[in-house]
Structure formats: structure tokens, C-alpha cells
N, C-alpha and C positions, 0 to 999 in steps of 0.2 A: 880587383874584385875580391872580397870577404867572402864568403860562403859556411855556415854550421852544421854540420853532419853529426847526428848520431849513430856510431856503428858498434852494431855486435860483430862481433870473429869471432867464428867456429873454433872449436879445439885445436884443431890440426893445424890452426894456421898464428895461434896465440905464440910459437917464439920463428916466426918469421919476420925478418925486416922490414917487412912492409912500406911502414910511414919514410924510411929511409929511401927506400928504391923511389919510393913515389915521387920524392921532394927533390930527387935525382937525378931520374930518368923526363918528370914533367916540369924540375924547374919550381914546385909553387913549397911554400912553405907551410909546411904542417904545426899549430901549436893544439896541444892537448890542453885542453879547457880543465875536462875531470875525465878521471877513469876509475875501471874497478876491474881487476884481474885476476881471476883464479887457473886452477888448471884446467877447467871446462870451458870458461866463458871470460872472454874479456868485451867490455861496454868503456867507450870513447866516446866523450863530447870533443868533437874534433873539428876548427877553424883553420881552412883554408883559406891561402892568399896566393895570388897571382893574377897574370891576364885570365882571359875570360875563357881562354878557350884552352889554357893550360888547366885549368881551373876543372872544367868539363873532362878533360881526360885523365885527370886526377879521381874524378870522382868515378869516372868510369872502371879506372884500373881497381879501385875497392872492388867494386861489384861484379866485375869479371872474377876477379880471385874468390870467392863465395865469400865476400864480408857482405852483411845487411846493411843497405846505407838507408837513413832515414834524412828528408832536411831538415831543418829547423827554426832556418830563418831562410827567407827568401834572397835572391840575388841582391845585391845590394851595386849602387854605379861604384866605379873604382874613384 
């Protein structure tokens, strides 16, 4: 499974590893499509891969951490 998120990250959380642990700890691969980063605000066009249900708690772990997840494309079959 494909998946496209747009995410903002809060301040507090722009030099945490995040996409690291994520692709880590759930296994899926994070590629950054585009981004834009300052010291307030960083905005990710972010395409995930993986199974589907790695895929799901990848997406979850953003939004548990207070990132804004948007989708952007729908589920797509793998």
C-alpha cells in the first residue's frame, strides 16, 4: 500500500526524528515528496509504503505525536 499524507509539525517537534523512528519501529518507508521548514513550522508532502496495516500505525504514530495528518490520496491496493 501507497498512502500521501500532508503533515504539519508543531515546533516542538521539527528536530525530532520522527520519519526515522516511524520507518523503524512500523517497518514502512517514508519518502518526502516536498517540504518546507522553518523554526516554527515544518509542512511535508509525505508518501508512505508498506503493508496496510503497517501503513495504518504509521499514520497513527504522526498523529499521536501532535503532527497534523491530512490525506491526500486515497488508499490505493498494493
Amino acid at each position: 500500500m501507497k498512502k500521501r499524507l500532508f503533515c504539519t509539525i508543531p515546533p516542538e517537534l521539527i528536530k525530532e526524528p520522527l520519519l526515522f523512528t516511524m520507518g523503524k519501529e512500523f517497518g514502512v518507508v517514508p519518502n518526502i515528496r516536498g517540504a518546507s521548514v522553518t523554526d516554527t513550522v515544518a509542512i511535508l508532502s509525505l508518501e508512505l509504503e508498506g503493508d496496510d496495516e503497517q501503513v495504518e500505525a504509521a499514520e497513527a504514530y504522526l498523529r499521536d505525536h501532535g503532527v497534523q495528518v491530512e490525506v491526500l490520496q486515497p488508499d490505493s491496493p498494493a
